[in-house]
Steps between C-alpha positions, in 0.01 A plus 500: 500500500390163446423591113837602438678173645405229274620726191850533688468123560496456190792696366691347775407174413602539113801590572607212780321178247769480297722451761255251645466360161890428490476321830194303443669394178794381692286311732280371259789392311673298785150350571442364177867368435511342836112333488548421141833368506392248800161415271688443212794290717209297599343478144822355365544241784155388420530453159833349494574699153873643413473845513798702357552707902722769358254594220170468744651727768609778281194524318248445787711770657469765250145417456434547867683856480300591260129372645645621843537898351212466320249387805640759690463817249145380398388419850606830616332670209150289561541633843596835410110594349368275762676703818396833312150433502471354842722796609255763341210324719689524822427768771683443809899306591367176531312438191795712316750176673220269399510583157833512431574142612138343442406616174907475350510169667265307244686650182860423586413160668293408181788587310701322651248138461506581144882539461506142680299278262658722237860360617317149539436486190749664310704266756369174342594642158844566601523111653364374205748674280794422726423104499749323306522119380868433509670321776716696686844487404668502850359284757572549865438239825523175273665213675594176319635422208610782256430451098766245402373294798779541693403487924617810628594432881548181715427264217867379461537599135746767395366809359587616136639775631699402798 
């Protein structure tokens, strides 16, 4: 009996990882945009650079969609040959359980360290092409005096406009 279970394991399993590999690729993907957003946040504080935001975010996005999918699909197939073999050496429930999660657990989580510096680094790229030179042209929470000189509020001089 116990022969015959690890081969319908198997089959069972084949059919449920991609499935699995759609949901780790949505978690993977929220983990990295969410971690690597803050990093980069922090990054940009840090180094007090202009950073076109708009440009950044899309890109870093797609690129975290993509490293995200591709973690998951080629963690779950490192796994896959990895559960199969530990599954052929297994004889009763509990090493059957224990090789499931043990032996799958190193492939997908390995994956998953390597999609991380992957969107590190490709991370840095995008940061360093989104950095731009110019000033910006609209500038918020400035108090004072306004380009002709001109005091804006309580300074007893009339405003060119008003």
């Amino acid at each position: 009996m116990y022969s015959v279970v690890p081969y319908i394991i198997i089959s069972l399993l084949r059919m449920q990882l991609s499935s699995f590999a759609v949901f780790l690729s949505i978690l993977w993907f929220l983990v990295y945009w969410i971690l690597g957003g803050v990093f980069f946040a922090v990054i940009s504080l840090l180094r007090l650079g202009r950073v076109r935001k708009l440009r950044f975010s899309c890109l870093f996005s797609l690129w975290v969609l993509v490293i995200g999918i591709g973690a998951a699909f080629k963690g779950i197939e490192y796994s896959q040959t990895q559960v199969e073999e530990c599954l052929a050496d297994a004889t009763n429930r509990a090493q059957i359980v224990t090789s499931v999660f043990g032996c799958g657990f190193s492939g997908v989580f390995g994956a998953f360290l390597i999609g991380a510096i992957a969107v590190t680094l490709g991370g840095f790229l995008i940061f360093a092409i989104s950095r731009t030179k110019s000033r910006p042209w609209i500038v918020l929470g400035q108090e004072g005096e306004d380009e002709k000189g001109v005091k804006e509020e309580g300074g007893g001089e009339a405003s060119k406009y008003f």
